[in-house]
C-alpha positions in Angstrom: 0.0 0.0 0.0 0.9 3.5 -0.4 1.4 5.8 2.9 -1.6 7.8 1.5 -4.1 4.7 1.4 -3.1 4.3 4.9 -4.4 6.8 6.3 -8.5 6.6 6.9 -10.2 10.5 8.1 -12.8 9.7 10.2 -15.8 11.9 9.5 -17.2 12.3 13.2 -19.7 14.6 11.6 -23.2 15.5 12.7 -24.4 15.8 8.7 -23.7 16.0 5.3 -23.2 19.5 5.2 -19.9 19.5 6.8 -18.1 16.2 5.7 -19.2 17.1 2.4 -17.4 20.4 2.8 -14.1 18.8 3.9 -14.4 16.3 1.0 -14.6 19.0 -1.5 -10.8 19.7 -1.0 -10.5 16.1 -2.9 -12.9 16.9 -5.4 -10.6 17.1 -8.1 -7.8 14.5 -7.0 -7.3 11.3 -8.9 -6.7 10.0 -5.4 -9.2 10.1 -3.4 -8.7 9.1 0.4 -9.9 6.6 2.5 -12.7 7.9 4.9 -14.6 6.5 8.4 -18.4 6.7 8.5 -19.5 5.8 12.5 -23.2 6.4 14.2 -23.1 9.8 14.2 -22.5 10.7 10.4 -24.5 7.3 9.4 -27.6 7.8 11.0 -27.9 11.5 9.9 -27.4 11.1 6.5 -28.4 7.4 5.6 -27.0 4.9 3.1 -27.8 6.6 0.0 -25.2 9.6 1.1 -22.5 6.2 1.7 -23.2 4.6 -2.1 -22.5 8.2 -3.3 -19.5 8.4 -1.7 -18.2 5.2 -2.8 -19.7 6.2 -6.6 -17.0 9.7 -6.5 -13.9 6.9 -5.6 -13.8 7.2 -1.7 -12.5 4.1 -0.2 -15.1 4.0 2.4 -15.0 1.7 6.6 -18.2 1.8 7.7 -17.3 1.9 11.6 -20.8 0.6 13.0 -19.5 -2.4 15.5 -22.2 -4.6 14.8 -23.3 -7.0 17.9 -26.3 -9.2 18.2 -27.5 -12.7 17.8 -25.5 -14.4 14.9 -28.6 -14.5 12.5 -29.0 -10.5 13.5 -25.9 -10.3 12.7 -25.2 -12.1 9.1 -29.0 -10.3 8.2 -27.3 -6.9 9.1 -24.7 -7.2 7.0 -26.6 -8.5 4.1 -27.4 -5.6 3.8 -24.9 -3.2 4.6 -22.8 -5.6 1.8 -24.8 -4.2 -1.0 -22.6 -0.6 -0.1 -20.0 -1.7 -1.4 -18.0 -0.4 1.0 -14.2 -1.7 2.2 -14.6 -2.0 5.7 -16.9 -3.3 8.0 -16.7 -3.2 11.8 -18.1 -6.0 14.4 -17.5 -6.6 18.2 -15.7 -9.8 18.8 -17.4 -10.1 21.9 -20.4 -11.6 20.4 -18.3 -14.8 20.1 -17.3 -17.4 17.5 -20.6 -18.0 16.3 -21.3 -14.2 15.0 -18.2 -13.7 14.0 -18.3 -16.9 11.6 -21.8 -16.1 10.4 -21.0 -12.3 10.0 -18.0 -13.9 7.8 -20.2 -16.1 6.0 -22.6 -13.3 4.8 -19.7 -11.0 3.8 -18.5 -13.8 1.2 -22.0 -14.8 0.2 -22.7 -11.1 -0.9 -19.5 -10.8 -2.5 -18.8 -7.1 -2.5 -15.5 -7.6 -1.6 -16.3 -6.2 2.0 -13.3 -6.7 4.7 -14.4 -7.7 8.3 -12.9 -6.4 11.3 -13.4 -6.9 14.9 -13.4 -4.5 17.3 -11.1 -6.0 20.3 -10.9 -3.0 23.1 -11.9 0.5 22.5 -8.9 2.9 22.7 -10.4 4.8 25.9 -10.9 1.8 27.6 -7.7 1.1 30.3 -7.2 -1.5 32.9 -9.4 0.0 35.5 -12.1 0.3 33.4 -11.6 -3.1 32.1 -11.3 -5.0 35.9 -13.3 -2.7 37.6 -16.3 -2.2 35.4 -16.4 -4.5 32.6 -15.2 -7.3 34.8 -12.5 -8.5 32.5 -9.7 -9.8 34.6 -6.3 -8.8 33.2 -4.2 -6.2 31.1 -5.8 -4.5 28.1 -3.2 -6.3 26.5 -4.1 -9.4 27.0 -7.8 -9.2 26.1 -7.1 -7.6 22.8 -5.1 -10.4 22.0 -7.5 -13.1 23.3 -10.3 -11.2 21.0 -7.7 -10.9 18.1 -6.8 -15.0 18.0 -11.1 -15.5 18.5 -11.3 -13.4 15.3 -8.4 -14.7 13.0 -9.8 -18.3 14.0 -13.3 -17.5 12.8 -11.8 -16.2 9.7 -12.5 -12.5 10.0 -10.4 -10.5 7.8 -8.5 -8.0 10.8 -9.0 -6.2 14.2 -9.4 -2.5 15.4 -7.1 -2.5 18.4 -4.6 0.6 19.6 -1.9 0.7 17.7 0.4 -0.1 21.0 -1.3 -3.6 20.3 -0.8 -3.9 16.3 2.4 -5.5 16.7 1.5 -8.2 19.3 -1.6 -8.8 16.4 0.3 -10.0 14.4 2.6 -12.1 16.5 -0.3 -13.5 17.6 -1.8 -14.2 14.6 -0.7 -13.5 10.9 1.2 -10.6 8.9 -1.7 -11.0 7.0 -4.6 -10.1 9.4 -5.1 -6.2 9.3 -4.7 -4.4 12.2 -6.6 -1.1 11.8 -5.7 1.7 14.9 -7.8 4.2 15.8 -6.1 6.7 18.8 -3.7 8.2 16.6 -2.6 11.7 17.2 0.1 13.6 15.9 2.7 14.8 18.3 1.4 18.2 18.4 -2.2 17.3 19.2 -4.2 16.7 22.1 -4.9 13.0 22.9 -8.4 14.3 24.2 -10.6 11.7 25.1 -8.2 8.4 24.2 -6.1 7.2 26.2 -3.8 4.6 24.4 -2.5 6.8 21.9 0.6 7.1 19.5 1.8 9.3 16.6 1.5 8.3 13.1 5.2 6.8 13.3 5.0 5.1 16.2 1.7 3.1 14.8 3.0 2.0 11.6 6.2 1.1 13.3 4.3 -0.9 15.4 2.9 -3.0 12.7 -0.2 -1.0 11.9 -2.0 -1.6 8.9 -4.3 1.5 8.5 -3.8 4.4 10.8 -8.1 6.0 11.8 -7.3 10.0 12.2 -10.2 12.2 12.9 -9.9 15.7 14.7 -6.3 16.2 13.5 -7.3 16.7 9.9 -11.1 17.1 10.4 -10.0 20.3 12.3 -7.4 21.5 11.0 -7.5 25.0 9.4 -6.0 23.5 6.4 -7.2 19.8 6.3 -4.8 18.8 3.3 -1.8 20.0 4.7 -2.4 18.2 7.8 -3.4 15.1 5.8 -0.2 15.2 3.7 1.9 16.0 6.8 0.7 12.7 8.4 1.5 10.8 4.4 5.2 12.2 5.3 5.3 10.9 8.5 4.1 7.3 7.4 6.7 7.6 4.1 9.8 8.0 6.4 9.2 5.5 8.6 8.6 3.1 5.7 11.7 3.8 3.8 13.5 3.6 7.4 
């Protein structure tokens, strides 16, 4: 891949109006990039305003962590499938059995859909995840136990921090994606994540596709923060 397809801008957008208005800076590139559709954007704007994306040559993750039943499941995504889109999100903790079936209808529909599992959120830590969620152990530890549930079921790759990509794939395959979200440059705010790294540091670590919102997204010039990110990703690569 090149360091530009890398990179996916997540649109954490309340409507059309404004993702549209950041995507018009591509409007004319051969290139378009890769971009993250989640609840918020999704439910305003509906699956019609995703097909058109895809149509204009967006490379498009819809980020909607799907978890139910494994028939709910493998209906859901049915549907979704007939996108088109290149990324698909689950939770791994609905278990072998949704994760196979959600697998099953991916192929079946043949759009050429990717799944990935969520493993841990990035603002989850290891008091949240004893104390609350009742998940004994390191973060660590349960995004690898998720990660090894997934590649056995035949999912396609994980969303885990990116401090986890590398222990992914040790765990699993080269070949199973490991997709971080909780990326921020060195000069911006972690906000609310809390296992963060910089672009660099991610890919270093073995990750696949880097998921960068608010450092681009709010940027006063968008591209330039976009293409300083490429640059980052480029030199570790030819490191």
């Amino acid at each position: 891949m090149r360091a530009e397809e890398r990179v996916i801008i997540a649109l954490d957008y309340p409507g059309a109006n404004e993702a549209e208005q950041l995507l018009q800076a591509w409007a004319f590139s051969q290139n378009k990039p890769f971009i993250k559709v989640g609840y918020q954007l999704f439910y305003a704007v509906g699956p019609e305003w995703v097909v058109k994306r895809k149509q204009e040559g967006f490379p498009v993750f819809l980020d909607l962590k799907l978890h139910d039943i494994p028939n709910t499941v493998a209906k859901g995504i049915e549907s979704l499938s007939r996108f088109g889109v290149d990324l698909l999100t689950i939770h791994a903790c609905g278990g072998r059995a949704m994760l196979e079936a959600a697998k099953e209808a991916c192929e079946k529909a043949g759009a050429g859909t990717r799944l990935l599992v969520v493993t841990q959120l990035t603002s989850t830590d290891r008091k949240m995840l004893n104390e609350e969620l009742g998940i004994p152990g390191s973060v660590e530890s349960s995004v690898i136990r998720y990660a090894q549930l997934a590649y056995r079921a035949g999912v396609d790759g994980v969303i885990c921090s990116g401090r986890e990509s590398g222990m992914v794939k040790q765990a699993t395959s080269n070949d199973f994606l490991a997709v971080t979200p909780g990326i921020r440059p060195a000069h911006a705010e972690a906000q609310d994540q809390k296992r963060v790294l910089t672009p660099g540091e991610a890919i270093q670590s073995g990750a696949d596709y880097l998921v960068i919102g608010r450092p681009i997204t709010r940027a006063t010039d968008p591209i330039a923060a976009f293409e300083a990110i490429v640059k980052e990703i480029k030199e570790v690569l030819e490191e």
